[in-house]
N, C-alpha and C positions, 0 to 999 in steps of 0.2 A: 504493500500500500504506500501512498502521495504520505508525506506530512500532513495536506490536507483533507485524505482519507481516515490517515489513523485519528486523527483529532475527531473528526466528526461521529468517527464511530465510536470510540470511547466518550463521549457526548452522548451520543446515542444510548449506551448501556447505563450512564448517570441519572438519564431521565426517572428510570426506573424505580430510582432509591426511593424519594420518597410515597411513590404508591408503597413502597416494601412496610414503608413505618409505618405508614396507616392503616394495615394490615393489623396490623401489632400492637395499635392504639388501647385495647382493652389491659392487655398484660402489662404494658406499661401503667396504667392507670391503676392497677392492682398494685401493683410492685411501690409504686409512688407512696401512696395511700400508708401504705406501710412504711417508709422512710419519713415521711413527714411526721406520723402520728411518734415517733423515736427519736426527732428532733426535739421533740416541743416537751420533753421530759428529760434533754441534755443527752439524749445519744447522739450518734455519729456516725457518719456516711463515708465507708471503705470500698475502692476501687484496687479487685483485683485483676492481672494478669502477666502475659509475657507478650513479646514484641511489642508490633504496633499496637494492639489490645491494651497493653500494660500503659505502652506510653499515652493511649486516646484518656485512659482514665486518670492519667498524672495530670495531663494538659487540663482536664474539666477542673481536676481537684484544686490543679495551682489559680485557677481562674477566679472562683469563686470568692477569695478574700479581698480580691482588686473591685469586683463587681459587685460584693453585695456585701459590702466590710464587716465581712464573719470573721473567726480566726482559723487560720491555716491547722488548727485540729479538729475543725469540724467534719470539713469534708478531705478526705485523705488516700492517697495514689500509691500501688505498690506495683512492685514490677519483678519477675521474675530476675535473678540475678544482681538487683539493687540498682541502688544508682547508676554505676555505671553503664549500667544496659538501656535507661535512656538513651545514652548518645551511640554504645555499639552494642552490638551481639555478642551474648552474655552466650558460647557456646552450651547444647543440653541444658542450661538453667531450668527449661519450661519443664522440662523431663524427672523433676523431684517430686515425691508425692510427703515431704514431710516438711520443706523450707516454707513453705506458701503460710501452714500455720505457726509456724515460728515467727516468722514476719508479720503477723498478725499480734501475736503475744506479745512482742515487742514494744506494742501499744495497750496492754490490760483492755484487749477486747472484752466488750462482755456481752450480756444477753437485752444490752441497751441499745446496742448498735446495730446496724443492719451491713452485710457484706453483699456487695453484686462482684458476680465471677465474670471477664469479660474474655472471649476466646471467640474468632469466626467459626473454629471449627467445631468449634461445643467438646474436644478430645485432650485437650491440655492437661497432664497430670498435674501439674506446679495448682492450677485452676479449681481442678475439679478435688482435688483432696482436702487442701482448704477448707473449700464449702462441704466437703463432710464432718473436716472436725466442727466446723460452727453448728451444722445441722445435729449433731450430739453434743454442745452448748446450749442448747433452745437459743441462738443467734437467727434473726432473721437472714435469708439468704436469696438473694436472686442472680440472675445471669443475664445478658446481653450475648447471644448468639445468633450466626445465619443458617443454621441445619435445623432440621425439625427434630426431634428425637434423638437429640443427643446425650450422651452421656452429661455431658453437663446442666441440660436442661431437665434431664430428670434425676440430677441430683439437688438442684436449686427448688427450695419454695413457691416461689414466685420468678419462673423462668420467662424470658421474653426471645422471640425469635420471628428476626426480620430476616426470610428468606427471599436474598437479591438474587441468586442462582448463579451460574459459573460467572466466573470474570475475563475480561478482556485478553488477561495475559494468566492462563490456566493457573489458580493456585494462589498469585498476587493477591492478597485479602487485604493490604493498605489500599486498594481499588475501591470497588463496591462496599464489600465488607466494610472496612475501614470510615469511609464518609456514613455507612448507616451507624455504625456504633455511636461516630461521633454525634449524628442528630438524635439519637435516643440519650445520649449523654447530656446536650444540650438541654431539653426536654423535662428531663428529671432532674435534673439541679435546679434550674433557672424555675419551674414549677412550685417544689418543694420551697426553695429561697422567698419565691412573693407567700408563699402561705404562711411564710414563719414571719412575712410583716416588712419584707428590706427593701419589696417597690415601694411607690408612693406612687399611684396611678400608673401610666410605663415609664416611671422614671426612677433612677437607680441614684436613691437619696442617698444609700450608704456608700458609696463606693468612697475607696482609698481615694485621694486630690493629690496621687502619685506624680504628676508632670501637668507641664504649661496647660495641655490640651481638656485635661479631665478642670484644673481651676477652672478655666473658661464656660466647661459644660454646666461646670456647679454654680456659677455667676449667671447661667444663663435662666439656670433651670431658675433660682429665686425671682428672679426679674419677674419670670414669667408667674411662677406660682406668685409671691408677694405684692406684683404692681409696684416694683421700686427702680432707683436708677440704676446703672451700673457700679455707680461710685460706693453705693451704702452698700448694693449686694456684694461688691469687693468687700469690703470692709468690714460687713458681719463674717461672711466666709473667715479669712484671716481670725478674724477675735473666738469663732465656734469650731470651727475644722472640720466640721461638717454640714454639708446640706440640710439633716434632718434635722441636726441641732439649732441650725439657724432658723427652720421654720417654726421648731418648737418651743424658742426662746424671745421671736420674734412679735411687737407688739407694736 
């Protein structure tokens, strides 16, 4: 194929993902339901996996404190072989059926917390043994996979599975796979987050005022919500350090 063959037709196979999640909209809703109701009592929201699996769940976890200024142990990213399998392959890491729970204990999991296992193929030992020791915890457990009946979906409680079917480059699951996990990940954070109170209409009152761009957003948003200048909405910002603080303080 042209460059602008192969483009269009992995294009073509993209379109597909999200009928995949919609599909899948009830499990996730189940799965939800149960993380939120675990937040709102101080549990905590664990992403497992390996590869890009491991990394989609790191990326959601690290996101979460910028965007809805939670703290970095609320929601929390593990990955086969550690850290450093972020940035490379952590050879056989996924292949351990006793590190996944260790990794977990590391943190005093308990039966307050909820685990989602995330694996395209639903077969990952590092994955699926984890979520058994939770599942002999009374630990809430779910999974994000694209196989139907998989080992890992029927070891999880609350299994979710968006089947996207083969991918462009046989086997590539950072492909299809990969962009579905990310929108189900999306989806369930960003969800759970406004039910525990961190929107303020579609707007993300809590977010970290990490750089130039987010003060700006934050000056923008009081203008608009409070009817003031830009000069006062600087200048509460600056005195409160936060958006919500400034509206809730604001007279």
């Amino acid at each position: 194929m042209s460059v602008s063959e192969l483009i269009s037709n992995i294009n073509k196979e993209d379109q597909t993902i999200a009928f995949a999640v919609k599909k899948s909209i009830p499990q996730i809703t189940l799965l939800t339901n149960q993380i939120v109701d675990k937040l709102k009592i101080g549990g905590r929201l664990f992403y497992i996996g390996a590869g890009t699996s491991g990394r989609l769940g790191i990326l959601d976890a690290s996101e979460c404190p910028p965007t809805f200024g939670v703290s970095h142990d609320l929601v929390i990213g593990l990955i086969a072989g550690g850290d450093i399998a972020i940035r490379k392959a952590v050879e056989f890491a996924e292949d351990s059926t006793n590190q996944g729970w260790k990794d977990l204990q590391e943190y005093n999991i308990s039966n307050r917390d909820v685990v989602i296992g995330i694996a395209a193929s639903g077969t990952t030992p590092y994955v699926i043994a984890a979520l058994e020791k939770c599942n002999d915890h009374q630990i809430i457990t779910g999974c994000i996979t694209c196989n139907e009946n998989s080992p890992l979906s029927n070891t999880a409680k609350f299994p979710i599975e968006v089947v996207v079917g083969p991918e462009f480059v046989t086997g590539s699951s950072r492909m299809k796979a990969g962009t579905a996990q990310k929108m189900v990940l999306n989806i369930i954070s960003t969800t759970a987050m406004i039910q525990l109170g961190k929107i303020k209409g579609n707007k993300m009152v809590d977010m970290q005022l990490s750089n130039d761009k987010l003060v700006k957003r934050g000056i923008s948003m009081l203008v608009s919500e409070l009817n003031i200048d830009l000069d006062e909405a600087s200048s509460l910002l600056k005195k409160y350090g936060s958006v919500r603080k400034v509206i809730q303080n604001y007279k």
